[in-house]
N, C-alpha and C positions, 0 to 999 in steps of 0.2 A: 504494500500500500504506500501510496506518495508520500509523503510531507506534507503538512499542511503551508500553505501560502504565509508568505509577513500579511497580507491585507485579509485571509483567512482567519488567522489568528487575531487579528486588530476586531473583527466583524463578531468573536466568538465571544471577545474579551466585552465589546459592548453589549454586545446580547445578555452573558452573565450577571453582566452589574447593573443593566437596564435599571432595575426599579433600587439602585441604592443609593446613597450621598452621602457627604463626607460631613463631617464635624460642626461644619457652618450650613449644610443646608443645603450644599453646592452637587450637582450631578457627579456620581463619583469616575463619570466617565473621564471627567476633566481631568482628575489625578492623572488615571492610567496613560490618557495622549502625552502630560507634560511630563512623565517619568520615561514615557517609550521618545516624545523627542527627545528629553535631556542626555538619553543613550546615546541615539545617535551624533545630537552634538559634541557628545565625548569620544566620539569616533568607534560606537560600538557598533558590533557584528550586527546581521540579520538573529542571529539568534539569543542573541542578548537585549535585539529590540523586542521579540517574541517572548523570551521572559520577562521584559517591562509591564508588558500587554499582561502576561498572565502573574505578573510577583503576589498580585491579594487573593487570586482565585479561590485556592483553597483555603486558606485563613479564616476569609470570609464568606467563607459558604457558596460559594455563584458555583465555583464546580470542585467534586470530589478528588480524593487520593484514587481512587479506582478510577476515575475518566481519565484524569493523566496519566496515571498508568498506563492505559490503554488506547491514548491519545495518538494518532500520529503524528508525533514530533518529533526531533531528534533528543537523542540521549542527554547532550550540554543544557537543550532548554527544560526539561526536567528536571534536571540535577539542578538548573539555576533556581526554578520556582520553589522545590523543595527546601533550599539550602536558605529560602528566603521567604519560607512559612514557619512564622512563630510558631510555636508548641505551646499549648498552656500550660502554665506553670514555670515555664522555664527561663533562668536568669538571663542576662542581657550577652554575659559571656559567654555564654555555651552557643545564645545563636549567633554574637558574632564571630565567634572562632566559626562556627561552619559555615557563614559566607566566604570567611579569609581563606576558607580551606575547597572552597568552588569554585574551579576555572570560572571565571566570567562574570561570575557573582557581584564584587563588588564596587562595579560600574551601576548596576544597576540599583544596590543600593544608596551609591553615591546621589544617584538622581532623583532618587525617591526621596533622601531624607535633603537636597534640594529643594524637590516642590513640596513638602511638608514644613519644613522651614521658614519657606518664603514671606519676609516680613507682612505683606499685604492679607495673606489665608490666615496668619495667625491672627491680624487686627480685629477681625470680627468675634476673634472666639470671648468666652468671659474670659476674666485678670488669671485667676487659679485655675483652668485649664489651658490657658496662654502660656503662663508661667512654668508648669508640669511639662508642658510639651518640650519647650523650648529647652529646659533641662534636663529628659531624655533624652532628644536629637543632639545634644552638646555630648552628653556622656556615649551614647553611637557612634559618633566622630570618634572620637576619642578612641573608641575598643577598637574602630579598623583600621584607626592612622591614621585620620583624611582630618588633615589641617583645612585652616580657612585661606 
């Protein structure tokens, strides 16, 4: 069976998340385009744009461990969405050691905690969930390297 297309993957990725939104209210689709552009402006692969497209899939419910499993995709964009679905319960190191330890991986988390960052998406949020966030994405930094 083929591969699925970068504009396959883009089209699955909105389909998924169709009915959800991010923190302010905001269609969550706008995340996933400004993490899958911010890849390729960092000069990432097609397959690393396709794991931008898919990085919340599973995390957040739009699609299962069992679909990507099953998925036809290549093996690096699996291992990237895996490598970059939180587990609950678990601490900040354990998931960023297994970005730092996935080819490819931490492109796309760079982008992500980019457009989650972005002074503008935070302004609308309240003081103490502005404030919390802004304080994990600083300590995420932190655990992959990735200065400012």
């Amino acid at each position: 069976m083929p591969h699925l297309t970068l504009a396959e993957v883009e089209t699955l990725a909105r389909e998924a998340h169709a009915t959800q939104t991010d923190k302010a209210g905001r269609p969550y689709t706008e995340h996933l385009s400004a993490v899958a552009e911010g890849v390729r402006a960092r000069g990432g692969s097609d397959e690393q744009i396709a794991a931008a497209w898919l990085h919340d899939a599973v995390e957040d419910d739009a699609l299962s461990r069992e679909w990507l499993a099953a998925a036809p995709l290549p093996r690096p964009v699996k291992d990237m969405v895996l490598a970059l679905t939180k587990v609950t319960g678990e601490d900040l190191r354990t998931y960023t050691a297994r970005i730092l330890a996935t080819p490819g991986a931490l492109v796309v988390k760079e982008s992500d905690l980019a457009h989650n960052a972005d002074p503008a998406r935070l302004a609308v949020l309240d003081e103490p969930t502005r404030t919390r966030l802004t304080e994990k994405y600083a300590t995420v930094r932190h655990l992959l390297g990735l200065t400012r």
